[in-house]
C-alpha positions as CSV (number, residue, x, y, z in Angstrom):
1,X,95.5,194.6,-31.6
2,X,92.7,195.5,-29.3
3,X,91.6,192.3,-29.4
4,X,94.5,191.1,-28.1
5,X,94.5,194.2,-25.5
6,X,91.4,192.3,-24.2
7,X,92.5,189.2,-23.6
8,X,95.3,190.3,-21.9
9,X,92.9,192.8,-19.4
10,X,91.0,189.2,-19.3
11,X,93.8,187.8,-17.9
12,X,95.0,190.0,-15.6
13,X,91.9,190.5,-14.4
14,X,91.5,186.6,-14.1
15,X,94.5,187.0,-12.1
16,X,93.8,189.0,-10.0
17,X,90.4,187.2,-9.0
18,X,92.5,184.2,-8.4
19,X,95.1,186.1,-6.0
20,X,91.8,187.7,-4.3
21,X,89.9,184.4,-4.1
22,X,93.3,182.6,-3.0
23,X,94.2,185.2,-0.4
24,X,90.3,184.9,0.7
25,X,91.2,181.5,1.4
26,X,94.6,181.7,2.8
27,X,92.9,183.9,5.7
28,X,90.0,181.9,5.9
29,X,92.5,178.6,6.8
30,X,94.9,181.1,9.0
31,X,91.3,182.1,11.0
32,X,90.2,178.3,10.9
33,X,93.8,177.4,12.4
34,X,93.5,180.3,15.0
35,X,90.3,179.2,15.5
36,X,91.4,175.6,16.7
37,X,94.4,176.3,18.2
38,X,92.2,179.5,20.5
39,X,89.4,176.4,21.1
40,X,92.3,173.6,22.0
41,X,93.9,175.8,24.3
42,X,90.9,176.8,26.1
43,X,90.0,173.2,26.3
44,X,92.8,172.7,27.9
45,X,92.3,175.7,30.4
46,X,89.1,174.2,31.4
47,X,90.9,170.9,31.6
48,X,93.0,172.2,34.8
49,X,90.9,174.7,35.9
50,X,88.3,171.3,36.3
51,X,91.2,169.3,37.9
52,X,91.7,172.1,40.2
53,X,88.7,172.4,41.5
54,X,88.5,168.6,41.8
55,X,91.5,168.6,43.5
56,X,90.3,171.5,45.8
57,X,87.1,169.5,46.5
58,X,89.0,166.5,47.5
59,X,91.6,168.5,49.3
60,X,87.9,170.1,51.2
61,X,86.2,166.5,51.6
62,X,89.5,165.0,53.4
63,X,89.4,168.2,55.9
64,X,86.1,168.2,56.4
65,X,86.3,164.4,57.3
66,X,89.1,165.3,59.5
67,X,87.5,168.9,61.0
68,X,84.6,165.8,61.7
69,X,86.7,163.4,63.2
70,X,88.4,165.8,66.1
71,X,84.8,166.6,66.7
72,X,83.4,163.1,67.0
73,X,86.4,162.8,69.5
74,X,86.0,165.7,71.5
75,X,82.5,164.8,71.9
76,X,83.2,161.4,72.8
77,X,85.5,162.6,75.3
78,X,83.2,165.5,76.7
79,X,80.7,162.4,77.3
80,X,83.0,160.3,78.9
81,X,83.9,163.3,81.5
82,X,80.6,164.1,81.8
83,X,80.0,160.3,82.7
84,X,83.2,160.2,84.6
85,X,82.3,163.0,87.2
86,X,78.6,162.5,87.2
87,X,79.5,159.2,88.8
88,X,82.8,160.9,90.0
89,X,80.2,163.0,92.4
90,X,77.4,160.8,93.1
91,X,80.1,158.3,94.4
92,X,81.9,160.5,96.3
93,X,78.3,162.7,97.7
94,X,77.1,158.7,98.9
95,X,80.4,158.2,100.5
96,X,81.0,161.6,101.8
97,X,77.7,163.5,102.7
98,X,76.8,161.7,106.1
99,X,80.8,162.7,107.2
100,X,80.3,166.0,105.9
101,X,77.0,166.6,108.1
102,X,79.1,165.1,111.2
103,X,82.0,168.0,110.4
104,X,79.5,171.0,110.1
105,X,78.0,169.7,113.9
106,X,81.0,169.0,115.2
107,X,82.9,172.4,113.9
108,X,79.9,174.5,115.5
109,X,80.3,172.3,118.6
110,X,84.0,173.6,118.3
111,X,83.3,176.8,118.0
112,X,81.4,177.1,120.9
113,X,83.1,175.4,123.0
114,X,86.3,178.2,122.1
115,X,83.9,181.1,123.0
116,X,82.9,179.7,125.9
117,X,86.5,179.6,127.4
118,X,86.2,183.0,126.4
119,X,82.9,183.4,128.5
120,X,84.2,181.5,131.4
121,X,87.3,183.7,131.3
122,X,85.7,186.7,131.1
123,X,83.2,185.4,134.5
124,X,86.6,184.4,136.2
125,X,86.0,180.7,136.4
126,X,89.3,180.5,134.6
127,X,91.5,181.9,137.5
128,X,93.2,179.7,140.9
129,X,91.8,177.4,142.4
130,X,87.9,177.2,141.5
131,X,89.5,177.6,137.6
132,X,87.0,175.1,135.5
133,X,89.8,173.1,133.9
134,X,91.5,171.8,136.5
135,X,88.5,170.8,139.0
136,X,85.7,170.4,136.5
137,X,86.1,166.7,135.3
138,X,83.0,167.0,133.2
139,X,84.4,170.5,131.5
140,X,88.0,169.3,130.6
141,X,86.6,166.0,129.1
142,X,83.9,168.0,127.5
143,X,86.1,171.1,126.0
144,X,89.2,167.9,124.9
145,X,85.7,166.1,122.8
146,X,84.2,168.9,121.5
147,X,87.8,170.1,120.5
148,X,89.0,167.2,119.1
149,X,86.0,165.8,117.6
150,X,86.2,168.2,114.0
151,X,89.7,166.3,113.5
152,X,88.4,162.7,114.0
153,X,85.9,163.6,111.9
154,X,88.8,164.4,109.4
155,X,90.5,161.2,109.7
156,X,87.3,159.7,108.3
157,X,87.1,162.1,105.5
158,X,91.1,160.9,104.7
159,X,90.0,157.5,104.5
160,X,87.2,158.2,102.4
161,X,88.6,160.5,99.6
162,X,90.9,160.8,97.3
163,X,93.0,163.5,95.3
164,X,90.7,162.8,92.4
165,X,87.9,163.1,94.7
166,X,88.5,166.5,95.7
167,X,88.9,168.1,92.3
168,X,85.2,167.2,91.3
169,X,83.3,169.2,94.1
170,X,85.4,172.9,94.6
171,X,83.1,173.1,98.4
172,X,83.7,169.8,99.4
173,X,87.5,170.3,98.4
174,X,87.8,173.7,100.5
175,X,85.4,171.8,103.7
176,X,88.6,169.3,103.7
177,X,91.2,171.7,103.4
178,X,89.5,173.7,106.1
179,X,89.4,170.9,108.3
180,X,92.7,169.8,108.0
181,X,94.4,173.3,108.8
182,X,91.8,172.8,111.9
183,X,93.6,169.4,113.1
184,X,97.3,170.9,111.6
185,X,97.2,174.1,113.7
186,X,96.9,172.2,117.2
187,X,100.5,171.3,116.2
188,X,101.5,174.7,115.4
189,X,102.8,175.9,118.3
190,X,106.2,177.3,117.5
191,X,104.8,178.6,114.1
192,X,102.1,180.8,116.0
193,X,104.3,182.2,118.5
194,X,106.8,183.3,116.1
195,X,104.0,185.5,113.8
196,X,104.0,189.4,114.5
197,X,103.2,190.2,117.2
198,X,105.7,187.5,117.7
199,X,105.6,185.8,121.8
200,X,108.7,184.1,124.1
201,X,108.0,180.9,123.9
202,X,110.5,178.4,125.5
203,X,108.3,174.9,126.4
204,X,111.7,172.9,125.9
205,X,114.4,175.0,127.7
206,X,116.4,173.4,130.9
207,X,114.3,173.3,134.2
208,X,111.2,173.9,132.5
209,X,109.2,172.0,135.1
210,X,110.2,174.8,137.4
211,X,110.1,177.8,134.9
212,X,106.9,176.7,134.2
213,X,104.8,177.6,137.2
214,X,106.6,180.6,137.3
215,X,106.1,181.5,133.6
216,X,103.6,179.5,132.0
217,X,102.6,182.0,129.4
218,X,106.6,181.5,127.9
219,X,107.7,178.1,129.6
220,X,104.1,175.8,129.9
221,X,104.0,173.6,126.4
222,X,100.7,175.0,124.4
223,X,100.7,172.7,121.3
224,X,100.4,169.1,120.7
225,X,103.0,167.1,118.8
226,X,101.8,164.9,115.7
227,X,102.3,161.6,116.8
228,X,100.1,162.6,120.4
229,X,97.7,164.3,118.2
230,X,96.9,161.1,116.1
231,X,96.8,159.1,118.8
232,X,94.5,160.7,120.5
233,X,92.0,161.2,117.1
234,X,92.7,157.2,117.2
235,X,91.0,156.8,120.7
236,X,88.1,159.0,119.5
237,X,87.1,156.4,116.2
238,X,85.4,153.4,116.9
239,X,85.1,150.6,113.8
240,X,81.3,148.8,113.9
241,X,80.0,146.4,111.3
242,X,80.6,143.8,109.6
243,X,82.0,146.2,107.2
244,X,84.1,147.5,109.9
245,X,82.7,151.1,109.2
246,X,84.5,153.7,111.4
247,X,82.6,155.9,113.7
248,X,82.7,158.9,115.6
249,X,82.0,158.0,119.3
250,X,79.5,159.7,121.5
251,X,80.6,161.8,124.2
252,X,79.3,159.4,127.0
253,X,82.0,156.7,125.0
254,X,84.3,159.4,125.0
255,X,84.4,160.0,129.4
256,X,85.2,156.5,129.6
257,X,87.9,156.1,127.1
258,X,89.3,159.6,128.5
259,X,89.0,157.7,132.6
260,X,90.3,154.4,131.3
261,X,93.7,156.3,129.5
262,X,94.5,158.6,132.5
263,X,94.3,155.9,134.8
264,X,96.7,153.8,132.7
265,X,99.7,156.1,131.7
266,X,97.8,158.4,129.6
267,X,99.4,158.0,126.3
268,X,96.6,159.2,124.0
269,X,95.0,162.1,126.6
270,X,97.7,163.0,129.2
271,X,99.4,165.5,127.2
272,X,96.0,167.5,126.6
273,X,95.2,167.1,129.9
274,X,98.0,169.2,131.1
275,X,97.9,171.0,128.0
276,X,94.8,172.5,129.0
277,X,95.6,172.3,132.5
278,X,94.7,175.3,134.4
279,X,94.6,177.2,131.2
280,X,93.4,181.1,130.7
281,X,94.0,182.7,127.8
282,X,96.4,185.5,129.1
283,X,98.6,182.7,130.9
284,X,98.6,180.4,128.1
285,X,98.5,183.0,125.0
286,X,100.2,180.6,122.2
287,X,96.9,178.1,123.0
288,X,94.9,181.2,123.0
289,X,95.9,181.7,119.6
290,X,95.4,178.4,118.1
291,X,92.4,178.5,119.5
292,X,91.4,182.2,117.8
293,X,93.0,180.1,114.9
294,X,90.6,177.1,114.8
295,X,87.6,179.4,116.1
296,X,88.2,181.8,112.5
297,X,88.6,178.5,110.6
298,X,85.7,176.6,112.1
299,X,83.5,179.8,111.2
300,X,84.7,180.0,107.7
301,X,84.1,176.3,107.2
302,X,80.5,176.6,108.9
303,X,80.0,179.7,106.1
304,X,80.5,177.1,103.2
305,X,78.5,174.6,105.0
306,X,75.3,177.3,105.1
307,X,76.1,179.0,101.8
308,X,76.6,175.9,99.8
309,X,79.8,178.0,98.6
310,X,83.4,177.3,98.4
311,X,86.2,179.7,100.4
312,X,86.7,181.7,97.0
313,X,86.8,185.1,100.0
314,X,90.3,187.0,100.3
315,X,91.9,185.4,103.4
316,X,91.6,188.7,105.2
317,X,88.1,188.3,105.3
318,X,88.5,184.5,106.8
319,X,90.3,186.2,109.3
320,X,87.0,188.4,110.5
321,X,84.1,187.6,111.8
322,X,81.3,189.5,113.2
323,X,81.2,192.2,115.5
324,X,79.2,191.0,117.9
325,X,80.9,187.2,117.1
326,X,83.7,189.2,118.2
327,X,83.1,189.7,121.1
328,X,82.3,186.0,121.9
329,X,86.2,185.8,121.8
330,X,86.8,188.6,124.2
331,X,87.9,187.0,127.6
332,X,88.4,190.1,130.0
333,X,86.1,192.7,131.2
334,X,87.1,196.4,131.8
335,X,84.9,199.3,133.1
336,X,85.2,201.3,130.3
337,X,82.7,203.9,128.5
338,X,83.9,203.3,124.9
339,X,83.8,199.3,124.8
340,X,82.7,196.2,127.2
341,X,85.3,194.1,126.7
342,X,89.2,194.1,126.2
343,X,91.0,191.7,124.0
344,X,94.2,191.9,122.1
345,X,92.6,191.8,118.8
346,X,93.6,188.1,117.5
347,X,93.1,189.3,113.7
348,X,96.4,191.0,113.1
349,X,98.3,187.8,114.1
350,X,95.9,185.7,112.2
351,X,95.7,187.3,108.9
352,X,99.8,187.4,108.7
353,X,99.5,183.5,109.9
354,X,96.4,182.8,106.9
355,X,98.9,184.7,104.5
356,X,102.0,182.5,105.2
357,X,99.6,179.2,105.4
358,X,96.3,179.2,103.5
359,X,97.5,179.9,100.1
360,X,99.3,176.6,100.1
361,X,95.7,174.8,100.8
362,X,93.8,177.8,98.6
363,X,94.6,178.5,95.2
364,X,91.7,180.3,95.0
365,X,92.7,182.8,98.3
366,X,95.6,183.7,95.7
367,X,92.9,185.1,93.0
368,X,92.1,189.1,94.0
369,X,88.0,189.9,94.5
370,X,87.0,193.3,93.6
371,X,85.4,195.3,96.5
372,X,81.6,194.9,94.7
373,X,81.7,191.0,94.9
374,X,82.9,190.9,98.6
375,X,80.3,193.5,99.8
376,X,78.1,191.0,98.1
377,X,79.0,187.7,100.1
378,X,78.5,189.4,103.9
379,X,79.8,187.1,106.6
380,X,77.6,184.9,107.6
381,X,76.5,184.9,111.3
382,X,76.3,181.9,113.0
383,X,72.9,182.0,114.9
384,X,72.7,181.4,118.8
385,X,73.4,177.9,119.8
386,X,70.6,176.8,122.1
């Protein structure tokens, strides 16, 4: 009976071994199987996170071959505008640099010739009979070249540039803009009688021939049409060369193109002539004011000639000038304590005329300048002509 007890305790107890050792294995396989299946789907986690970055580095590669690309281009086109103006520039400084030198001596010739109407106003050799421009040959002829001359030179700046041309070189741009308002405002008659302070002005009404003597400050013509106006820069250009180059001519040419037209019917210089005819600033005031026009203008356009700068100043600045350049425009004495001469002072009338014109010519007159930067570009004086 016990012996039998035994081999039953055997049993169980073999039993139970086997139930431990197969449950042993049972969680050994279920670990193994975890084991894989954790490994395999980490293996294939690093599987896309591998194609991910590859994709990511090829996604990187293309745009950086592209980023390189624009650059390579932008380059390439930064060299090819570099190239463009460098010979932009040097093309247009071979062409244009002797003309320019031609339009800074002939606007200072200009300018003085405008004060010195002033001067011989202000001596009274502007007045009846003994008045300079109606019996001084050699003073007419002298004050129509010297006049006239800053606009021929124009004409051969027109045939020498082009739009293109002007946008490489800001001063020499603002030189030609400068110049042209110069030839424009001898035509400008009406415009410059009708700006505040605005003055009668009736060249065209019935029996002007008559009214005229009478009136000449309203009823004497003061401007100069276009079509007279071109003619008369025609007659002041002279083509020499085989290259039929065109030239400014001298003044000596200039008397004898002047005699030869007036004795003929005067269709380039007859209308200046009478024009200027007798002329005084207080009897003529609408010429008076192109004049104070073209003197402000030709002193600006000097300023950019001796500072090497562009017209970047606020246009009520163009319309000033020195003091004592002032007073070069002053054409009537008065005994007075408090000042030497009396003028009416041209720069209210000018500045409203710069406003309603210039910007048109001057984008950069449209830009405001603090008070600092225009205290730091003084007017330049123009030194005493010899």
């Amino acid at each position: 009976m016990l012996f039998q007890q035994s081999i039953e305790s055997a049993q169980i107890a073999a039993e139970a071994a086997r139930n431990t050792a197969i449950l042993a294995l049972i969680g050994t396989g279920i670990t193994a199987i975890f084991s894989l299946i954790t490994a395999y789907f980490n293996n294939q986690a690093s599987r896309r996170n591998q194609l991910k970055l590859q994709n990511l580095k090829d996604s990187s590669d293309k745009e950086l071959e592209r980023l390189k690309g624009i650059i390579q281009t932008e380059q390439a086109e930064q060299n090819a505008r570099r190239d463009y103006l460098y010979e932009a520039r040097k093309r247009l400084y071979n062409e244009c640099e002797p003309i320019l030198f031609r339009l800074s001596e002939t606007s200072e010739n200009a300018l003085y010739r405008i004060y010195s109407l002033a001067r011989t106003a202000r001596n009274g050799d502007l007045e009846g009979d003994k008045n300079w421009l109606s019996n001084n040959k050699y003073y007419m002829a002298s004050t129509l070249y010297n006049l006239l001359a800053p606009c021929a030179v124009f004409r051969l700046l027109q045939e020498r540039l082009t739009l293109v041309d002007l946008e490489v070189d800001n001063q020499i741009k603002d030189q030609y803009l400068l110049a042209k308002w110069i030839y424009i405002s001898f035509t400008d008659d009406f415009s410059l009688a009708q700006t505040e302070p605005t003055l009668p002005y009736s060249p065209f009404e019935r029996n002007w021939q008559e009214k005229r003597i009478l009136n000449p400050a309203q009823f004497w013509r003061q401007g100069i049409p276009v079509g007279r106006l071109d003619a008369a820069i025609d007659g002041l250009l002279m083509t020499v060369g085989a290259n039929s180059v065109s030239r400014l001519i001298t003044y000596g040419e200039f008397e004898k193109v002047l005699d030869s037209d007036l004795a003929g019917n005067g269709t380039k210089y007859g209308i200046f002539v009478d024009v200027f005819d007798q002329f005084h600033p207080q009897k003529r005031p609408v010429l008076w004011r192109i004049l104070i026009v073209q003197a402000l203008l030709h002193h600006e356009l000097i300023r950019t000639f001796r500072s090497a700068r562009s017209s970047t100043r606020p246009i009520e600045l163009i319309a000033k000038i020195p003091e004592e350049e002032f007073q070069e425009l002053c054409w009537s004495l008065v005994e007075s304590p408090e000042t030497k001469y009396k003028v009416d002072d041209p720069f209210p009338f000018a500045t409203k005329y710069f406003q309603k014109h210039l910007p048109i010519l001057f984008d950069s007159l449209r830009q405001p300048i603090n008070d600092k930067k225009m205290e730091s570009d003084p007017m330049v004086k123009i030194p005493d002509k010899v």
